[in-house]
C-alpha positions in Angstrom: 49.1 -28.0 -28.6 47.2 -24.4 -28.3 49.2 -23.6 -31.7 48.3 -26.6 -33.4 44.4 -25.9 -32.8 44.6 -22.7 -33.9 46.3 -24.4 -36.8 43.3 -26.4 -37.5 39.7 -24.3 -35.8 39.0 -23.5 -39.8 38.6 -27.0 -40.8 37.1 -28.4 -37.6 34.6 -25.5 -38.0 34.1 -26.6 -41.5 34.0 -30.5 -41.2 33.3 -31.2 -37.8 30.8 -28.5 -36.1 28.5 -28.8 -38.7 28.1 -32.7 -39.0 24.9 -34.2 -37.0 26.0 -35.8 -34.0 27.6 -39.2 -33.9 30.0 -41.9 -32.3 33.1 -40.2 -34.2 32.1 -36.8 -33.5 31.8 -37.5 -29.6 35.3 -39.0 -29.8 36.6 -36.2 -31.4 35.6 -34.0 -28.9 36.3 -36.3 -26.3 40.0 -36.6 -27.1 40.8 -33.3 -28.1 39.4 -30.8 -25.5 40.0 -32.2 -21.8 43.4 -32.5 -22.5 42.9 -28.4 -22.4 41.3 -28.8 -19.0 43.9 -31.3 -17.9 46.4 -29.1 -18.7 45.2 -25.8 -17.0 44.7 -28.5 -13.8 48.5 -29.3 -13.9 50.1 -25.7 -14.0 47.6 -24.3 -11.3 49.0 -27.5 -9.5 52.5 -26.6 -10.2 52.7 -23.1 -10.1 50.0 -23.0 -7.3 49.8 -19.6 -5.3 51.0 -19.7 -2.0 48.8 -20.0 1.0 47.0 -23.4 -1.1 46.4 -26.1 1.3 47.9 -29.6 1.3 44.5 -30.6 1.0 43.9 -28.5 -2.4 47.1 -30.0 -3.9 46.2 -33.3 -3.4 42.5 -33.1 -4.8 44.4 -31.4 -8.3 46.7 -33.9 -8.6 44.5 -36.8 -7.9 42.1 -35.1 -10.7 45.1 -34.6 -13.0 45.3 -38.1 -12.6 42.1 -39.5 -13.2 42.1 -37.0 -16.6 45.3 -38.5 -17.4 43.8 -42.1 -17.3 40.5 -41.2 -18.5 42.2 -39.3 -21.7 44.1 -42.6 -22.3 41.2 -44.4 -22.0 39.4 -42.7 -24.8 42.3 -42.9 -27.0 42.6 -46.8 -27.0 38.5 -46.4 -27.4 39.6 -44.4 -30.6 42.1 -47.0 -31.7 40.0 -49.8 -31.3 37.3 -47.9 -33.2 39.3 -47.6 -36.1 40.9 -50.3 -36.4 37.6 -52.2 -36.6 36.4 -49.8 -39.4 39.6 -50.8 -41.3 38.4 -54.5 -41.0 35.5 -53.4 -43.1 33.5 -53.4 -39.2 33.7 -57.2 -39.2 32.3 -58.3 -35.9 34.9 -61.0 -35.4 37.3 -58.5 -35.5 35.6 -56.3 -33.0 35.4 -59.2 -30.6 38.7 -59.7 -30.9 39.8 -56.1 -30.0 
């Protein structure tokens, strides 16, 4: 994942960063970078230094968790977003979704 947005930082520069701010843009940003965050969560979790309390484990996992969920939940946003915009944003279609 790292590699692939290295891959990319040119043309998201380019065609994204310079755009005014709007529902897509949000979304982009939304889905792309907590999974970053969500992903430094889970190997501190894993490979967690000794001495970290039971208590600390359970509040990273638990937030792992709700990233996981909340990542997900932005995803079928996405989906639903453009699958609408593919029906030519027809409201009956939107209502549907």
């Amino acid at each position: 994942q790292l590699y692939d947005h290295f891959l990319t930082l040119g043309e998201e520069i380019d065609l994204i960063w310079s755009t005014p701010w709007n529902a897509g843009k949000i979304l982009y940003y939304a889905t792309k970078y907590p999974a970053f965050l969500d992903g430094a969560f889970l190997l501190y979790t894993v490979f967690a230094p000794l001495g970290t309390t039971p208590s600390t484990c359970e509040l990273l996992y638990k937030l792992s968790g709700v990233m996981i969920v909340v990542g997900i939940a932005i995803a079928e946003f996405v989906l639903v977003f453009r699958t609408w915009a593919v029906w030519g944003k027809n409201s009956k279609v939107m209502i549907s979704l």
